[in-house]
C-alpha positions as CSV (number, residue, x, y, z in Angstrom):
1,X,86.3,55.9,161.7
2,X,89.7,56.2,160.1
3,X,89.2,59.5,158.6
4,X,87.3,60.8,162.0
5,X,90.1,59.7,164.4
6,X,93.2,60.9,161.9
7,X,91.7,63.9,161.5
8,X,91.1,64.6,165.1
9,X,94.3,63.6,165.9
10,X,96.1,65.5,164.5
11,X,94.9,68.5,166.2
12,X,96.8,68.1,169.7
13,X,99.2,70.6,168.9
14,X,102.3,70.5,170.4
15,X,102.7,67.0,172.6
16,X,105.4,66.1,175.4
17,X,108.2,63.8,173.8
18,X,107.7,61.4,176.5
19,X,103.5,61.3,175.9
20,X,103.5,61.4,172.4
21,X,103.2,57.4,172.2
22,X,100.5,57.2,174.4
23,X,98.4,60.2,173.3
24,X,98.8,60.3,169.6
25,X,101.5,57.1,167.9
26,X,99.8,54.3,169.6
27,X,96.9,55.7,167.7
28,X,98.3,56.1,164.6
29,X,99.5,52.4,165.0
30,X,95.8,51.2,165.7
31,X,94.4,52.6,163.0
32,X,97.2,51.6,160.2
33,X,96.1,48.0,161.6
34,X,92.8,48.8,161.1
35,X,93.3,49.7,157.5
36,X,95.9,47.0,156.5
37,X,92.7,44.9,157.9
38,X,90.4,45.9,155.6
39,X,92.2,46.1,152.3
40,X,94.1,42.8,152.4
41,X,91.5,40.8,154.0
42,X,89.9,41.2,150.6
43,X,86.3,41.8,152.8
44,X,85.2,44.7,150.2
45,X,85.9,45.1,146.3
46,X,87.4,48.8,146.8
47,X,87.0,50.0,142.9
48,X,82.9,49.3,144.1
49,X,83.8,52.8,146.3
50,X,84.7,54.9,143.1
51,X,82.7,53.6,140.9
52,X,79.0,54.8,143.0
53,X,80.8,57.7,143.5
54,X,81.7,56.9,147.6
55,X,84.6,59.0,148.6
56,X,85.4,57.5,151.6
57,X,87.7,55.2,150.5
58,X,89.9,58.0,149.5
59,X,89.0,59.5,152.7
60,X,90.6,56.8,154.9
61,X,94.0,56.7,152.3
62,X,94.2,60.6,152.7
63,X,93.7,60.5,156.6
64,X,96.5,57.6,156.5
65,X,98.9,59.9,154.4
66,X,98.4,63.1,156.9
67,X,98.6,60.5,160.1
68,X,102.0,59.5,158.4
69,X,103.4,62.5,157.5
70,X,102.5,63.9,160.9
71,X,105.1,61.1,162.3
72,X,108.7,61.8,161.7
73,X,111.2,58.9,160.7
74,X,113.0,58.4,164.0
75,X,109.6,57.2,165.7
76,X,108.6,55.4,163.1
77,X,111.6,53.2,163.8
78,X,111.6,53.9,167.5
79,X,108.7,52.3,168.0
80,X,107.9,49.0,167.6
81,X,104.3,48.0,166.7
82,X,104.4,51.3,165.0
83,X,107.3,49.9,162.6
84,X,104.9,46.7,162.3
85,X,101.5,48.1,161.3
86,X,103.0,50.7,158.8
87,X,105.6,48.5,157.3
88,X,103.0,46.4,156.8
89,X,100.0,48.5,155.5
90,X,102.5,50.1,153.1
91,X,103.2,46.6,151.8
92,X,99.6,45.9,151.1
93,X,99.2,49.1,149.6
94,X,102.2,48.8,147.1
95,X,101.2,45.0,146.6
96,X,97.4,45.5,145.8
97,X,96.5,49.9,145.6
98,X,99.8,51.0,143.7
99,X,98.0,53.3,142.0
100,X,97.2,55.2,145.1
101,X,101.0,55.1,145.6
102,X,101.7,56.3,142.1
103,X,99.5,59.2,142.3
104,X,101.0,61.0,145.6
105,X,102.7,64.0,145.3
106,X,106.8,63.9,144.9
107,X,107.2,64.5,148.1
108,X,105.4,61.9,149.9
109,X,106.8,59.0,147.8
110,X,109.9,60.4,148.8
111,X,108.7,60.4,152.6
112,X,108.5,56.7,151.9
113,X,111.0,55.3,150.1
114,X,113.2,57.3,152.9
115,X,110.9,55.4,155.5
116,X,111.9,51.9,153.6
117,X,115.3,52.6,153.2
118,X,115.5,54.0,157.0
119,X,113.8,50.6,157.9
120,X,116.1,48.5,156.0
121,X,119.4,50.4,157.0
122,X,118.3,50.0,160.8
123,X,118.3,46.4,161.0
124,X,121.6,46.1,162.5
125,X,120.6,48.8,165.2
126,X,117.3,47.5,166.1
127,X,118.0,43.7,166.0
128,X,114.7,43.5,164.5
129,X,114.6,41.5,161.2
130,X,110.0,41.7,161.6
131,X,109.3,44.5,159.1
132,X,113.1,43.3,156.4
133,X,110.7,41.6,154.4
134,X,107.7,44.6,154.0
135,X,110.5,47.0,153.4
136,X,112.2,44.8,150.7
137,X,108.8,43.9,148.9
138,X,107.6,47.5,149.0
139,X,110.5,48.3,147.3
140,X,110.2,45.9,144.6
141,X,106.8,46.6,144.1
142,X,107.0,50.4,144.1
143,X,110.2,50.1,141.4
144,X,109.3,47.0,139.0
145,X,105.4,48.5,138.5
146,X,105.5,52.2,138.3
């Protein structure tokens, strides 16, 4: 579902500034919520996935990286439940799947750590202190185990 909706996604094209909430990052949001979900409600052993050779695991982590590199920093802060799900997701990711994290490309991780630091820096502009504590542990986790 993941992999289906990301990928169809991101082929609107060009989208109004004012309907780009509506028609693609409310979306986006949904389905980071969706995939936080899964892999820290501990419902399925992932490493099961790679190990019969089921790709779509990686399938639904690659759709998440092209649905968040397809969202530039300003809304990711702009919006709020947006903030929520993918401050969140990232922290289960970096908590439990930091070798998915380890093995992105340079530029990604630096899409993120730019995303965390961006998210701690605009705490005094957003008065919202929700998402200080994902930023902060994804942090930790991404420099004390790489």
């Amino acid at each position: 579902m993941i992999s289906t909706y990301g990928n169809q996604i991101l082929t609107l094209g060009n989208i109004p500034k004012d309907q780009v909430y509506p028609l693609k990052l409310k979306g986006i949001s949904i389905c980071f919520c969706a995939l936080k979900a899964a892999l820290c409600g501990n419902y399925v052993s992932f490493g099961v996935f790679q190990l019969y050779g089921d790709s779509h695991f990686d399938n639904a982590l690659q759709a998440f990286l092209k649905m968040l590199l397809s969202v530039c920093h300003s809304d990711l802060l702009s919006y709020r439940k947006l903030s929520l799900s993918y401050y969140s997701l990232l922290e289960c990711l970096t908590q439990d799947h930091m070798n998915f994290i380890a093995s992105l490309k340079p530029h990604v991780v630096i899409y993120i750590l730019t995303s965390l630091s961006e998210g701690i820096n605009a705490l005094g502009e957003l008065h919202e202190k929700m998402f200080l504590h994902e930023c902060w542990s994804c942090r930790y986790q991404i420099i004390c185990t790489s």
